[in-house]
FIDO-448466 format. One record per residue (C-alpha): residue number from 1; residue in one letter; x, y, z. Coordinates in nm, 3 decimals. Layout:
# FIDO-448466
> nr,rest,px,py,pz
> NUM,A,X,Y,Z
...
END
This chain:
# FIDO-448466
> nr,rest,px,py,pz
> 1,X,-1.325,1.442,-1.821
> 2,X,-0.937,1.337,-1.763
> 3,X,-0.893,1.017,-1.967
> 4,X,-0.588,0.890,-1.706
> 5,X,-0.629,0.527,-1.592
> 6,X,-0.488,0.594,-1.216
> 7,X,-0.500,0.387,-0.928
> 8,X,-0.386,0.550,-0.637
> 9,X,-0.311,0.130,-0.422
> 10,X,-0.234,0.281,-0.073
> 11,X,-0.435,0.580,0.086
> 12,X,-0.573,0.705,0.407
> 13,X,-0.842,0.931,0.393
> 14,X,-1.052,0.818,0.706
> 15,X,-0.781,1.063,0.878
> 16,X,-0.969,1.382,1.059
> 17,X,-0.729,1.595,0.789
> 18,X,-0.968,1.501,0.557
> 19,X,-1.268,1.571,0.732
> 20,X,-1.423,1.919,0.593
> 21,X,-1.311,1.897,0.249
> 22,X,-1.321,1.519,0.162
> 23,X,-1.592,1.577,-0.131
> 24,X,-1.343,1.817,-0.295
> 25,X,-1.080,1.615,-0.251
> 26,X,-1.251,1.303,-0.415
> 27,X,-1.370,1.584,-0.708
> 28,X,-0.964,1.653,-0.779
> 29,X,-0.853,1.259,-0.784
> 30,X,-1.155,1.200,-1.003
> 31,X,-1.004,1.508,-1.221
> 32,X,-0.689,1.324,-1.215
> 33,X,-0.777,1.029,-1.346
> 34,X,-0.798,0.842,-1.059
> 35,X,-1.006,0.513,-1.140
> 36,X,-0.981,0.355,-0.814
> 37,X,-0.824,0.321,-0.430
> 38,X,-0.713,0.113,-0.226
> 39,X,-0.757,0.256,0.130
> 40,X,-0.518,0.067,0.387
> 41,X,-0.621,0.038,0.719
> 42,X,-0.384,0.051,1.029
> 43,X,-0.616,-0.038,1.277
> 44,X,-0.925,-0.209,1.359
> 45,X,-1.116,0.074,1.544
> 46,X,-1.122,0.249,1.189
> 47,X,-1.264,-0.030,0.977
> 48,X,-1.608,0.111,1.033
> 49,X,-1.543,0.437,0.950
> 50,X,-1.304,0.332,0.633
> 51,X,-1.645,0.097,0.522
> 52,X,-1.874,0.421,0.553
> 53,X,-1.609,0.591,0.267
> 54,X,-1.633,0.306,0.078
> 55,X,-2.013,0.333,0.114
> 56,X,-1.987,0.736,-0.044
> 57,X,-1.697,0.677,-0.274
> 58,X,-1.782,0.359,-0.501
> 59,X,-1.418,0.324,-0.646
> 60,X,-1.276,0.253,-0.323
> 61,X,-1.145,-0.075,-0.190
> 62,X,-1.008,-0.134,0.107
> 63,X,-0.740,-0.373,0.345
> 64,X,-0.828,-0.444,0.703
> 65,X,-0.524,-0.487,0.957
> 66,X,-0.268,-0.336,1.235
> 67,X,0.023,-0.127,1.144
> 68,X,0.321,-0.319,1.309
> 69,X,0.409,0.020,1.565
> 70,X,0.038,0.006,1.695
> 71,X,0.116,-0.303,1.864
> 72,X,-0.049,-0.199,2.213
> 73,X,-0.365,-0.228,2.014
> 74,X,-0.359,-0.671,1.945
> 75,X,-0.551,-0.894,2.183
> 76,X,-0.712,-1.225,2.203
> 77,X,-0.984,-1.106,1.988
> 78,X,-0.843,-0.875,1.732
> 79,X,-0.774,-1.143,1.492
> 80,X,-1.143,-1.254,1.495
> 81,X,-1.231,-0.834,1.420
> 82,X,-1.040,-0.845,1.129
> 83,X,-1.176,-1.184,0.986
> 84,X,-1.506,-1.106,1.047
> 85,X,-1.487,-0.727,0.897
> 86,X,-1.306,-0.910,0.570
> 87,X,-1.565,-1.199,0.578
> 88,X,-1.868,-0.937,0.561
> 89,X,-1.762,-0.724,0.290
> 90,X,-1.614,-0.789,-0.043
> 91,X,-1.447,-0.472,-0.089
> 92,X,-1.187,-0.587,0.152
> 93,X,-0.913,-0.662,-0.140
> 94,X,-0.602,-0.725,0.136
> 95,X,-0.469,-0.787,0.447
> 96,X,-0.243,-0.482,0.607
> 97,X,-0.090,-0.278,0.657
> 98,X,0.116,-0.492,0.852
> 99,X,0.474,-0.532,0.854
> 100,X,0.768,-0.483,1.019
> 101,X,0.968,-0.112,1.139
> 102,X,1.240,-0.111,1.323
> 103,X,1.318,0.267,1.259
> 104,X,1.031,0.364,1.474
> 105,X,1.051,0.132,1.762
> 106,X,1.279,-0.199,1.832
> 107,X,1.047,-0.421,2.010
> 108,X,1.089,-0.709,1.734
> 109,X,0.909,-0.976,1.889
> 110,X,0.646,-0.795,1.947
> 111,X,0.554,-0.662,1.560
> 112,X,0.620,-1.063,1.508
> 113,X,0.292,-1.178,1.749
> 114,X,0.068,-0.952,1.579
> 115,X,0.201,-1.011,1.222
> 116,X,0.214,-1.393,1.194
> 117,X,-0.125,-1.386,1.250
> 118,X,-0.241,-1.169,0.998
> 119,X,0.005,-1.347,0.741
> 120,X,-0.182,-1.670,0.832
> 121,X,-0.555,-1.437,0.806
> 122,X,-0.442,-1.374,0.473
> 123,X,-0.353,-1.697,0.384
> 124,X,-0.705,-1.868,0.513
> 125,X,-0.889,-1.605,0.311
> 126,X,-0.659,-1.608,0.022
> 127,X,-0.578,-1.221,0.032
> 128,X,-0.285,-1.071,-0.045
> 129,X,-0.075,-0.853,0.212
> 130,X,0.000,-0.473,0.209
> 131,X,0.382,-0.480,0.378
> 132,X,0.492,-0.157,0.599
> 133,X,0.900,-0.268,0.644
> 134,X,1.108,0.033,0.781
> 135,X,1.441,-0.082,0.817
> 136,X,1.392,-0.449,0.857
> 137,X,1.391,-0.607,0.482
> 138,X,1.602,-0.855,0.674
> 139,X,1.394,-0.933,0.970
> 140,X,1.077,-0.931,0.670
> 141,X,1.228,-1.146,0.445
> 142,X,1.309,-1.446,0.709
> 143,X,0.940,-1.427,0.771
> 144,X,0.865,-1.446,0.396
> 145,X,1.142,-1.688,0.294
> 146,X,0.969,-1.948,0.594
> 147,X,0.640,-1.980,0.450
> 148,X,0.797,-1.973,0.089
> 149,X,1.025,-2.299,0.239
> 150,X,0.636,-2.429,0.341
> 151,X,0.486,-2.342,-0.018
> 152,X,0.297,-2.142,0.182
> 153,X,0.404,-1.766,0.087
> 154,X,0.153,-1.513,0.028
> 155,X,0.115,-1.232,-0.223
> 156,X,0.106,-0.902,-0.191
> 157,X,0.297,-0.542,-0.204
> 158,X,0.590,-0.392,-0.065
> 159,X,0.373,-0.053,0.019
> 160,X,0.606,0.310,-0.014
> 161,X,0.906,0.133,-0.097
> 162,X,1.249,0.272,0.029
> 163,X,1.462,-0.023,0.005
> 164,X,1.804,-0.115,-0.186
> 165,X,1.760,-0.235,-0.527
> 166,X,1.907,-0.553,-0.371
> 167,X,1.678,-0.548,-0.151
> 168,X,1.402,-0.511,-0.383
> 169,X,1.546,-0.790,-0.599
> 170,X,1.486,-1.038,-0.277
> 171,X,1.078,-0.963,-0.240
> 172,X,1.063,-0.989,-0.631
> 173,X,1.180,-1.343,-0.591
> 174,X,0.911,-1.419,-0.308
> 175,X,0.667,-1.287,-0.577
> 176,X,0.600,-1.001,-0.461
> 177,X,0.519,-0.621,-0.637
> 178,X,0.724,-0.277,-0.522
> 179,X,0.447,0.022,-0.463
> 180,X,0.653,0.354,-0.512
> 181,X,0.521,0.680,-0.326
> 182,X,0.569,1.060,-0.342
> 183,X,0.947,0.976,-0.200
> 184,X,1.060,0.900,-0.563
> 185,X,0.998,1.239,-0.665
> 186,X,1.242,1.375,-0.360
> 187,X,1.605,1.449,-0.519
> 188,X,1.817,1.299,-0.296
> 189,X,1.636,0.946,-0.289
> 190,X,1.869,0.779,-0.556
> 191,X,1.796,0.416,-0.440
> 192,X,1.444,0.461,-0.506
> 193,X,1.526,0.633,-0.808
> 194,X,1.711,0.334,-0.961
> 195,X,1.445,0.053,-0.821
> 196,X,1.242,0.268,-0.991
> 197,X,1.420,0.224,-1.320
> 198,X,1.455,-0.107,-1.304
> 199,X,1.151,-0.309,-1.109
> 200,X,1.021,-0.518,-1.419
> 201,X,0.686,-0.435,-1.583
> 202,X,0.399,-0.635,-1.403
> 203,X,0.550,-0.621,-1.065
> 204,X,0.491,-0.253,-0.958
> 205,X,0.225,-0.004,-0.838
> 206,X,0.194,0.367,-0.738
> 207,X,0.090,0.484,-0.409
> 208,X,0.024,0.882,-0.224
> 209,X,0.048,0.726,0.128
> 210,X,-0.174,1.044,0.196
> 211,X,-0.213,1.213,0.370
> 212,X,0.172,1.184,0.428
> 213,X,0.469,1.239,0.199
> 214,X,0.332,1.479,-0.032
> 215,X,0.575,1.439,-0.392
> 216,X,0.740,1.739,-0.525
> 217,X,0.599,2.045,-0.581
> 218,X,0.362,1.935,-0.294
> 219,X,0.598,1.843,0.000
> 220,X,0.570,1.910,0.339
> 221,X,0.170,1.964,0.274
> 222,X,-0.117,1.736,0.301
> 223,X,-0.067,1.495,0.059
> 224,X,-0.399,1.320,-0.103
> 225,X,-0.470,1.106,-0.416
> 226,X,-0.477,1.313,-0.691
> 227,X,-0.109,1.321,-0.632
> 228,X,-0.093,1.010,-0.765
> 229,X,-0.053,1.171,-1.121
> 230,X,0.312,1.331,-1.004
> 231,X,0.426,0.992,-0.885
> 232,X,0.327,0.820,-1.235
> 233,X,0.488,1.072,-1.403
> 234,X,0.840,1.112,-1.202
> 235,X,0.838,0.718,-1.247
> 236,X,0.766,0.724,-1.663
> 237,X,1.064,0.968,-1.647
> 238,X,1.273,0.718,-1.448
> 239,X,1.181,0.426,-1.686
> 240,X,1.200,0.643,-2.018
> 241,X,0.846,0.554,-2.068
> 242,X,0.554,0.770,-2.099
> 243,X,0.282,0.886,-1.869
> 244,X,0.005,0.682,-2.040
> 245,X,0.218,0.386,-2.037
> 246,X,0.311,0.367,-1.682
> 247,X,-0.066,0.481,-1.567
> 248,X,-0.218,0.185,-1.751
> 249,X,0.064,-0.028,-1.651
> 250,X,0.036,0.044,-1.290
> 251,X,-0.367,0.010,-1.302
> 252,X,-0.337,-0.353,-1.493
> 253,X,-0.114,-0.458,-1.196
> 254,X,-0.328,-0.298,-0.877
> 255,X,-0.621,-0.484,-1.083
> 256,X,-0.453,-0.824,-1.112
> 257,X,-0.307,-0.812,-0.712
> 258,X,-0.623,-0.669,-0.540
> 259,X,-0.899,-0.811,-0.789
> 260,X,-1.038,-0.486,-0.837
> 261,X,-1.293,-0.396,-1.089
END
């Protein structure tokens, strides 16, 4: 039995990727080490399914939202789906993954009617947020930095973080954590590299993103959450700490932000 305290805090297996060999898959992050995960959900027509692997798989937590470039899916009565799925289970440990991306799409106004109202969601049911921000950490932060003016700014994680270390410095001071991915093992990725380095202590997780952005050796396959373990380690190696240390480090903080077992 692998003695690794893992938690893989942003994952997607409810993806039809997964579909034949999901038992062996959850057999290798178990090998790994991998305590617990935090599935995010991107939009409401999966919650049921993501609830039926949190049903098989008793580790598993998971957030209920809309990814900000599935913004065709929001009407008058998505907000009430998403209350209502959080309301009736308590492994729903976050609201998300919501956000902002401007690298995808540019329809700005449009991300901002469907996430101010899952900001304010979160804030009624006093969850904290899983952030998707592609290329708008400016855009983001104005959204933040208003409720924070309002004592009214919620928790929660910058999920596969590719930002400045400026950048990262400005959602530290909001309270928020930095998740790093499978990008911080790429070579060329020297921003992430030194946020890496230098994100204090008890503000930072680890993420796969599976089934996307697979870290070295793996990229440009399926990625999935055993991976986990190459993230911790290209991060200890970063910090000039050891594997142990940033694997229980990592798990204390998921713990403390999503009030997981």
């Amino acid at each position: 039995m692998n003695t690794n305290n893992l938690i893989d805090s942003h994952c997607h297996i409810v993806f039809p990727n997964f579909e034949e060999d999901i038992e062996e898959v959850a057999s290798r992050w178990r090998s790994a080490g991998v305590s617990s995960l935090v599935h995010a959900c991107v939009e409401p027509s999966e919650i049921s399914a993501i609830r039926s692997l949190a049903d098989r798989f008793p580790e598993m937590r998971y957030s209920v939202g809309l990814h900000p470039l599935d913004t065709q899916h929001w009407d008058k009565s998505t907000i009430n789906i998403l209350r209502q799925a959080a309301l009736d289970d308590s492994r729903v440990v976050a609201i998300g993954e919501l956000g902002l991306d401007l690298y995808k799409d540019s329809n700005l106004n449009e991300q901002l009617k469907i996430l101010i109202p899952q900001i304010e969601l979160a804030l009624e049911l006093d969850l904290p947020l899983i952030v998707h921000c592609r290329d708008a950490a400016e855009e983001m932060l104005k959204v933040l930095r208003d409720l924070n003016y309002q004592n009214r700014c919620p928790r929660g994680v910058m999920h596969c973080w590719g930002g400045s270390p400026e950048e990262m410095d400005k959602f530290l001071e909001l309270g928020f954590y930095i998740s790093f991915s499978g990008t911080v093992t790429f070579s060329k990725a020297k921003n992430i590299h030194e946020c890496a380095s230098k994100v204090p202590q008890d503000r930072f997780l680890i993420e796969t993103d599976c089934p996307f952005l697979a870290p070295a050796p793996h990229r440009g396959k399926r990625n999935e959450p055993a991976y986990v373990e190459k993230v911790a380690a290209r991060v200890a190696e970063l910090r000039g700490q050891s594997f142990e240390e940033v694997a229980n480090i990592t798990a204390s903080n998921a713990r403390r932000l999503f009030d997981l077992p």
